[in-house]
C-alpha positions as CSV (number, residue, x, y, z in Angstrom):
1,X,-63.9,-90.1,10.1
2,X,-61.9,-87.2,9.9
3,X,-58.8,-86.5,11.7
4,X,-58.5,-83.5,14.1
5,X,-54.9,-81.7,14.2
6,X,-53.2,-80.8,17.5
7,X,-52.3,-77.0,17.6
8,X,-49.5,-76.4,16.2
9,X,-46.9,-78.5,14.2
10,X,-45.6,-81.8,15.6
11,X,-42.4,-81.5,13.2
12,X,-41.6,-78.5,15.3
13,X,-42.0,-80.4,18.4
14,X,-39.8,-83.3,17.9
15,X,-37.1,-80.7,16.5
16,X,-37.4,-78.4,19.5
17,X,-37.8,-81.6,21.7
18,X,-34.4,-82.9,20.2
19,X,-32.5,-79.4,20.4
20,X,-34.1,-79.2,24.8
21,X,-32.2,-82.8,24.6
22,X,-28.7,-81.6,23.6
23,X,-29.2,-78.9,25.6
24,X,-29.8,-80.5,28.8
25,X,-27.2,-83.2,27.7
26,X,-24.5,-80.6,26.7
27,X,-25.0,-78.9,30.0
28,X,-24.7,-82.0,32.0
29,X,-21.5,-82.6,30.3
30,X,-20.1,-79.4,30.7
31,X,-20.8,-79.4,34.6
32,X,-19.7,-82.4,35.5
33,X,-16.2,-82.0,33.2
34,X,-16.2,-78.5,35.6
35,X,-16.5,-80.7,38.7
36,X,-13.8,-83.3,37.8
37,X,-11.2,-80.5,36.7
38,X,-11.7,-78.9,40.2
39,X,-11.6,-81.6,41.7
40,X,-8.2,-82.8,39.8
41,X,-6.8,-79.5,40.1
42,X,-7.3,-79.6,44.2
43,X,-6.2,-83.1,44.6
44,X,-3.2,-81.8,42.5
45,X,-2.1,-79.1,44.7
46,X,-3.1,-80.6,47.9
47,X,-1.0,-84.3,46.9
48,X,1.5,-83.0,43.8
49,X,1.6,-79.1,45.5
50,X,1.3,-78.3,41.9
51,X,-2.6,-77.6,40.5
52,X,-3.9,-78.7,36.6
53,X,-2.3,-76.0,34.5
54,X,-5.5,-74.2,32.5
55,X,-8.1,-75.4,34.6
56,X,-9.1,-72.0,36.0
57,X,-9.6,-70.6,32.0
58,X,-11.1,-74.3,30.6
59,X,-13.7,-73.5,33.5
60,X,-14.4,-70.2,32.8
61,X,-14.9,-71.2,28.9
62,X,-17.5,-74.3,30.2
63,X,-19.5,-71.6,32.2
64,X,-20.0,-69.9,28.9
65,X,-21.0,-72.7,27.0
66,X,-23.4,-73.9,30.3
67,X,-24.6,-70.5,30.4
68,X,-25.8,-69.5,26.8
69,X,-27.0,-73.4,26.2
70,X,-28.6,-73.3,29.8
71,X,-30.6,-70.3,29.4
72,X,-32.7,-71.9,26.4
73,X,-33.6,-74.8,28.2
74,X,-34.1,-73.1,31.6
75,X,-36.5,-70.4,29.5
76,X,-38.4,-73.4,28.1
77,X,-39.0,-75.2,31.7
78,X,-39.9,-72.1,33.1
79,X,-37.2,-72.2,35.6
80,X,-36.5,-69.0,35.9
81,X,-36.9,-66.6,39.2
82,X,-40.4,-65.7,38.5
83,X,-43.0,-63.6,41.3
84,X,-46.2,-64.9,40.8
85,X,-48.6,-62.9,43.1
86,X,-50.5,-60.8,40.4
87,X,-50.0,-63.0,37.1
88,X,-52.2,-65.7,38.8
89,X,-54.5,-63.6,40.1
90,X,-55.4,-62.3,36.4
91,X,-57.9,-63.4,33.8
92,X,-56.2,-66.2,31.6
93,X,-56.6,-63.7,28.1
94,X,-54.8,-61.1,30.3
95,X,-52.3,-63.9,31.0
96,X,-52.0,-65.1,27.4
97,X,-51.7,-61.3,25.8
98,X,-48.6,-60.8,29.0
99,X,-47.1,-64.0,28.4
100,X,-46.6,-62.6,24.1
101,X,-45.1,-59.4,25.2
102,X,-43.6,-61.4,27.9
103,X,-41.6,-63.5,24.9
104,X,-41.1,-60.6,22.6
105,X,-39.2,-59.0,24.9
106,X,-36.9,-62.0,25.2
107,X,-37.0,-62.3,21.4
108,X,-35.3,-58.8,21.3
109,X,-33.1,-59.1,23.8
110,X,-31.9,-62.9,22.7
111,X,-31.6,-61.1,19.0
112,X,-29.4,-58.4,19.9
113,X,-27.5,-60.7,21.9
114,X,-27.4,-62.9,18.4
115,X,-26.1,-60.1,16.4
116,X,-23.5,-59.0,19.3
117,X,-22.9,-62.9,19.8
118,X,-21.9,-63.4,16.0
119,X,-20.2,-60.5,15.4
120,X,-17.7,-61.6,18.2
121,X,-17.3,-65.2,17.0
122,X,-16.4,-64.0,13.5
123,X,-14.0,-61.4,14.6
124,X,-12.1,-64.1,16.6
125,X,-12.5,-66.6,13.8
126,X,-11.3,-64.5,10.8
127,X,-8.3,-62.9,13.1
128,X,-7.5,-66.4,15.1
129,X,-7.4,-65.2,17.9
130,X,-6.0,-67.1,20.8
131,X,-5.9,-67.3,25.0
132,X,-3.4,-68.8,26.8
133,X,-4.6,-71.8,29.2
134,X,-2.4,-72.5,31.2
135,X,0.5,-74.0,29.8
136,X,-1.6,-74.3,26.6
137,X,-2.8,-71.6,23.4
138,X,-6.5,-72.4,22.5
139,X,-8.4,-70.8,20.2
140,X,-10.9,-68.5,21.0
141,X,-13.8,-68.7,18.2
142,X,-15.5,-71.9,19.5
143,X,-16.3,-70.9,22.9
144,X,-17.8,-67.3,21.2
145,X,-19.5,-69.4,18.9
146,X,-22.0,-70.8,21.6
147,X,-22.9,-67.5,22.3
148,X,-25.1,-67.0,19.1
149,X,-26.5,-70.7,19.1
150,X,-27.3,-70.6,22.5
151,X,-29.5,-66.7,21.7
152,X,-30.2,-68.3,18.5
153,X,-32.2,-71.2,20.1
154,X,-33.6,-68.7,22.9
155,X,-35.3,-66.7,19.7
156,X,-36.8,-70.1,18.6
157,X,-38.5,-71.0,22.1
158,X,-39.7,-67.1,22.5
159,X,-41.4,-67.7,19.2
160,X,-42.2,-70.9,19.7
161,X,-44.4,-69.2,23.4
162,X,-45.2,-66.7,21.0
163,X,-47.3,-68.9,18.4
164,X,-48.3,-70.4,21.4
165,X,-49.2,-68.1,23.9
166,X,-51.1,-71.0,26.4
167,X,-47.5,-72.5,26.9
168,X,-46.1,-69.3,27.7
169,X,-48.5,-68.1,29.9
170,X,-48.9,-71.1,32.1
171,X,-46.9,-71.1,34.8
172,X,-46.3,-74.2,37.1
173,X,-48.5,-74.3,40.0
174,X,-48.4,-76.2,43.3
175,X,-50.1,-79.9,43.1
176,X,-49.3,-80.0,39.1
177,X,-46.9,-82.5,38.7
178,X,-43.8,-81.3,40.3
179,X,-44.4,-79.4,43.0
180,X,-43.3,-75.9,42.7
181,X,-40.6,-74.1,44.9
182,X,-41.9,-71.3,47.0
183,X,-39.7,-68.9,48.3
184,X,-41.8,-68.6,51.9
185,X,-44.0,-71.0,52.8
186,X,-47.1,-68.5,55.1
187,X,-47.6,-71.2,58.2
188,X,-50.5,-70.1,60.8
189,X,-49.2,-70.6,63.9
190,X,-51.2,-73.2,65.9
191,X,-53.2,-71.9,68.4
């Protein structure tokens, strides 16, 4: 008996499967390191009247990083700010040809975000270039660096939807598993 294939490869998967992993895991990380330095640096100045020196620019570096990771990861659990009333209300081919153009217009944007990204992070890595955080000189080229992997990854999930065009052009739906936000519930009022 012969074996039918899924759609798709399943090395692919597992890869893209791993990289969602880090990304959610680097995120989480990132956050809650946010949340303790806040919290450190107003339990400094309310107890110490002195705050953590360089928490204000360590922040600002961890938004970055949960920005450019978060946005691959958001993109590929559809957790973006989406308006619903016409795409549902068209033909599924109609969806499935929006949902390509849909990702290739994410593909060019994420690539010239990649190219902007990269060209950045090498400038600062060949010069060295350095902020001041605090009380402290870091350098600059591993937060820039982030900004490329983070577009990088983006370009794989758009292609990824792309090949795919029934994962990008489903959208989650009331009463399939999660139950998805609304922005206003319509009540009839009782009469």
């Amino acid at each position: 008996m012969a074996k039918t294939r899924k759609k798709g490869c399943s090395c692919s998967g597992r890869w893209l499967g791993r990289m969602h992993s880090v990304a959610r895991n680097v995120v989480g990380v990132c956050l809650a390191v946010m949340v303790l330095l806040v919290v450190m640096d107003v339990a400094g100045r309310s107890i110490l009247g002195a705050g953590l020196p360089g928490t204000v620019e360590i922040n600002e570096y961890l938004l970055v990083v949960i920005g450019f990771i978060g946005i691959f990861q958001t993109y590929h659990e559809k957790g973006h700010i989406s308006v619903d009333l016409l795409f549902t209300r068209l033909p599924e081919r109609v969806r499935q040809v929006l949902a390509r153009v849909d990702s290739g217009l994410i593909l060019i944007f994420s690539l010239m975000f990649f190219y902007a990204g990269a060209e950045r992070f090498w400038s600062a890595f060949k010069t060295g270039e350095t902020n001041w955080f605090g009380a402290y000189v870091m350098p600059v080229w591993f937060v820039r660096l982030v900004i490329p992997i983070g577009c990088l990854a983006l370009c794989i999930q758009s292609l990824m939807n792309m090949w795919q065009p029934e994962n990008g052009s489903k959208r989650p739906q009331a009463g399939e598993g999660e139950k998805a936000p609304r922005a206003i519930d319509v009540v009839k009022p009782s009469t």
